[in-house]
N, C-alpha and C positions, 0 to 999 in steps of 0.2 A: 518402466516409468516410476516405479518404487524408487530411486534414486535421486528422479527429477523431485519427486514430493517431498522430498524430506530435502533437498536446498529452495522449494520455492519460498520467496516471499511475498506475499501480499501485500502493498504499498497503500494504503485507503483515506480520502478526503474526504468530509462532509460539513454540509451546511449545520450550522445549530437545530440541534431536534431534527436531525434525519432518524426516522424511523428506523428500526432493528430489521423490519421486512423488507427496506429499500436496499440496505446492507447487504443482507445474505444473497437478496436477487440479483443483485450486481456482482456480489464474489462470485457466485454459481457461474454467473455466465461465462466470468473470464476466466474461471477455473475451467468450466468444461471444455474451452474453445480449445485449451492445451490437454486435454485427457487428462485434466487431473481432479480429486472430489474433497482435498483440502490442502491449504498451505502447511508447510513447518511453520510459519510465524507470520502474525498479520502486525503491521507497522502502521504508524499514524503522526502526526504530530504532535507533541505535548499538551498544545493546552485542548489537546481533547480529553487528556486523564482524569478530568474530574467528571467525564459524560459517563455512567453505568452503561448506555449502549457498547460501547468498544468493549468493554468487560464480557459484556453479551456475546458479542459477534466471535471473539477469541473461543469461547464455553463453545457456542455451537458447533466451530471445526476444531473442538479438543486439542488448539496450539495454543504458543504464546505468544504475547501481546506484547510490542515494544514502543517505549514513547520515544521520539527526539527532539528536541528541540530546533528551533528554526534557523540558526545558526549552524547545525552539522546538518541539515536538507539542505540546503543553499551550498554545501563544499558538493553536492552532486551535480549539480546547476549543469559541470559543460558534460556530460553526459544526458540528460534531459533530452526527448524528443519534440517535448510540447511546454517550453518553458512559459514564465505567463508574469507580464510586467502586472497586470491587477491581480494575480494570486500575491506576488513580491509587495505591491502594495496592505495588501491585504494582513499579511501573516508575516510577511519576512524574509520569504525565499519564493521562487519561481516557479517551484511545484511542489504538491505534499503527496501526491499518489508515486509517481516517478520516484521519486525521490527518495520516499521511508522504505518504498521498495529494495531500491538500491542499496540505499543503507544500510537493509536488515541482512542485503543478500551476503555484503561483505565488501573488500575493498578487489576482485577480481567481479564484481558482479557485471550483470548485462541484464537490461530489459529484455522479456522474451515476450509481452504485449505492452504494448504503450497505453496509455492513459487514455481508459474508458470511461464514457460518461453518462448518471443516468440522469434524475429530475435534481436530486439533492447531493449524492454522492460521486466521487472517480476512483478509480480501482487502476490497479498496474501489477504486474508481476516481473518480478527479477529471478534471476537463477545465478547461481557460482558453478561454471563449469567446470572451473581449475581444480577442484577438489575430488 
């Protein structure tokens, strides 16, 4: 499983001012559903960069933290299993969990849990198997 850990990526959405504890509750979860107890890299959209939360949540699973912009989440669009016309409204693209997932995983990536959801947050993990 050492292998799998180090190409997961963690793909994470949240509502403004989601808490750091709703965060990690929800990466836990979809971490441990795959045996795993942290990402290689947790991903997000851009204009979360200016929240110190994501800063946080990366610190706690001692990875790194990547931002994209909503113009390269939307080129993962037909890969998405839970695409979403009011995320698209919302931000730009169709999903932000799915999708920074994918992203982060690479251009061979795959969803290995689709877009989980808690109060405030969505989580997704990607993996590159090819590698």
């Amino acid at each position: 499983m050492q292998s799998e850990e180090k190409r997961a990526a963690l793909g994470m959405g949240g509502s403004s001012g989601v808490s750091l504890q709703e965060l990690v509750s929800l990466a836990d979860k979809v971490l441990l559903s795959v045996g795993l107890k942290r990402p290689a890299v947790i991903a997000t959209i851009s204009t979360k960069q200016g929240d110190p939360v994501w800063a946080k949540l990366a610190q706690h699973y001692d990875c790194e933290l990547r931002f994209f912009d909503a113009l390269r989440l939307e080129e993962e669009m037909p890969k998405l299993k839970h695409p979403s016309d009011v995320v698209f409204a919302m931000v730009g693209c169709h999903g932000v969990a799915e999708s920074a997932a994918l992203a982060a995983a690479g251009a061979d990536a795959e969803l290995l849990i689709e877009k989980t959801i808690s109060e405030c947050a969505t989580a997704a993990i990607a993996v590159t198997r090819s590698v």
